[in-house]
C-alpha positions as CSV (number, residue, x, y, z in Angstrom):
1,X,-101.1,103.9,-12.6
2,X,-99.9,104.2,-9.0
3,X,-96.2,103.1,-9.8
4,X,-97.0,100.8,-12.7
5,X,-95.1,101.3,-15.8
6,X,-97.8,102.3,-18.1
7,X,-98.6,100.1,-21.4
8,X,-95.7,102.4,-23.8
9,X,-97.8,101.0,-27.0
10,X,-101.3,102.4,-25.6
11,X,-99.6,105.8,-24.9
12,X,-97.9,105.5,-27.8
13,X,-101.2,104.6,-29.8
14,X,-103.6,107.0,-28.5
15,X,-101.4,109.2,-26.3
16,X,-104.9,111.7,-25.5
17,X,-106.1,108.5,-23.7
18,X,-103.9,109.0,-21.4
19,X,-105.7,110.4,-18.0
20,X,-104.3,113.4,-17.0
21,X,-102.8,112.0,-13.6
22,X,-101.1,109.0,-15.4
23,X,-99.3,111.4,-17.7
24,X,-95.9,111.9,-15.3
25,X,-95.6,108.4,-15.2
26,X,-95.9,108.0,-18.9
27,X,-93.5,110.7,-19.7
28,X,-90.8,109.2,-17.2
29,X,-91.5,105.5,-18.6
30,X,-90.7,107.1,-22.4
31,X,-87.6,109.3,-21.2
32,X,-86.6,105.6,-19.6
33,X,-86.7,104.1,-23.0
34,X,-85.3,106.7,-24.6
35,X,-82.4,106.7,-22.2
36,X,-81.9,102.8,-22.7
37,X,-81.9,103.3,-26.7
38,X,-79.6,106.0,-26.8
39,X,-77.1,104.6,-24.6
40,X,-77.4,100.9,-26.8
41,X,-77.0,103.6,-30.1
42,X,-73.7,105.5,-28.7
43,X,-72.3,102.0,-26.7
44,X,-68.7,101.3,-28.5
45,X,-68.6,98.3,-30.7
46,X,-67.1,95.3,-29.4
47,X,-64.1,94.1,-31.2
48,X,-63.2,91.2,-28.8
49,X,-63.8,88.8,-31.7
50,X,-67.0,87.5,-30.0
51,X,-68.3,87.2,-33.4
52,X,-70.8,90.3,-32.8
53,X,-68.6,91.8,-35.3
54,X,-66.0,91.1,-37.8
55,X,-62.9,94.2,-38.1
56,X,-62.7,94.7,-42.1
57,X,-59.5,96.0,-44.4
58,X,-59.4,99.3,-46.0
59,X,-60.2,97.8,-48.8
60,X,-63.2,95.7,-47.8
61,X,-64.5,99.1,-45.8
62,X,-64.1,101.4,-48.9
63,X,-66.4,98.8,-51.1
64,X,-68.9,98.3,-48.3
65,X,-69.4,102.3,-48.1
66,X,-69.0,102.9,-51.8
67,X,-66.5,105.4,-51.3
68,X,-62.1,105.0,-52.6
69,X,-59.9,103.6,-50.0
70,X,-57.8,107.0,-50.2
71,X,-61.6,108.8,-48.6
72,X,-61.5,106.4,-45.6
73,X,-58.1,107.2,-44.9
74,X,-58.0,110.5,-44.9
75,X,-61.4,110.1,-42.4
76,X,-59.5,108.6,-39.2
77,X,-62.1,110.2,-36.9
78,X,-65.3,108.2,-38.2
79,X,-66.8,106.3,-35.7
80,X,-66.1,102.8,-36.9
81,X,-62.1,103.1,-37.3
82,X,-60.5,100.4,-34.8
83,X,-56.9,101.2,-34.5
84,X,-55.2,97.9,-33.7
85,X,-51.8,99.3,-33.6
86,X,-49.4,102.3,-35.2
87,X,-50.2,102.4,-38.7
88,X,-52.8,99.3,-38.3
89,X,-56.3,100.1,-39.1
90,X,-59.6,98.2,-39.2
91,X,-63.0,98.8,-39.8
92,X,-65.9,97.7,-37.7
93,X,-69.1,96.0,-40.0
94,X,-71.1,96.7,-37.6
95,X,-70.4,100.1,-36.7
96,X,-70.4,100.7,-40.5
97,X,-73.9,99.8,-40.7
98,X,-74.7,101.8,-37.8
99,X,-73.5,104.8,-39.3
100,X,-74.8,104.3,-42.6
101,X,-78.4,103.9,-40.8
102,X,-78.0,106.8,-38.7
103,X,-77.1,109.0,-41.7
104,X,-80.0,107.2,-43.7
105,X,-82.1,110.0,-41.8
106,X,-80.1,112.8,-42.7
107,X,-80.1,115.3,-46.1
């Protein structure tokens, strides 16, 4: 490949077509992407009201997640709480999905 990123959906396809010398260059091209999607997967949600998200009420949250208002309370360390102020709390949409799709995965 002689410092060409290498086609990701051959490798990915048929990995034992990769030749043997073209196999570095694979593996750092994957740990590349793999880099990239983990840091877009951990990035903090953007609340700046650019209309990538919308901040939801307690109550608006609870329905969303199908759980009481009084379980999302007590659960201030999820990843979606936006505290706005002292005893002002919101709830991302977005992160909510996010951590309803990372937990999709999970028994």
């Amino acid at each position: 490949m002689s410092g060409q990123r290498p086609d990701l959906a051959a490798v990915v396809g048929d990995p034992n077509s990769v030749p043997v010398a073209d196999i570095p260059d694979a593996l750092g091209e994957l740990e590349r992407l793999k880099a990239t999607l983990w840091a877009r997967l951990t990035a903090p949600v953007s609340t700046n009201g650019s209309g990538d998200d919308r901040l939801l009420t307690v109550d608006q949250a609870a329905e969303r997640l199908g759980v009481t208002r009084d379980w999302l309370r007590r659960r201030p360390h999820l990843p979606f709480v936006v505290k706005l102020s002292e005893g002002v709390v919101r709830y991302s949409a977005r992160g909510i999905d996010r951590h309803i799709t990372t937990r999709a995965g999970r028994t």
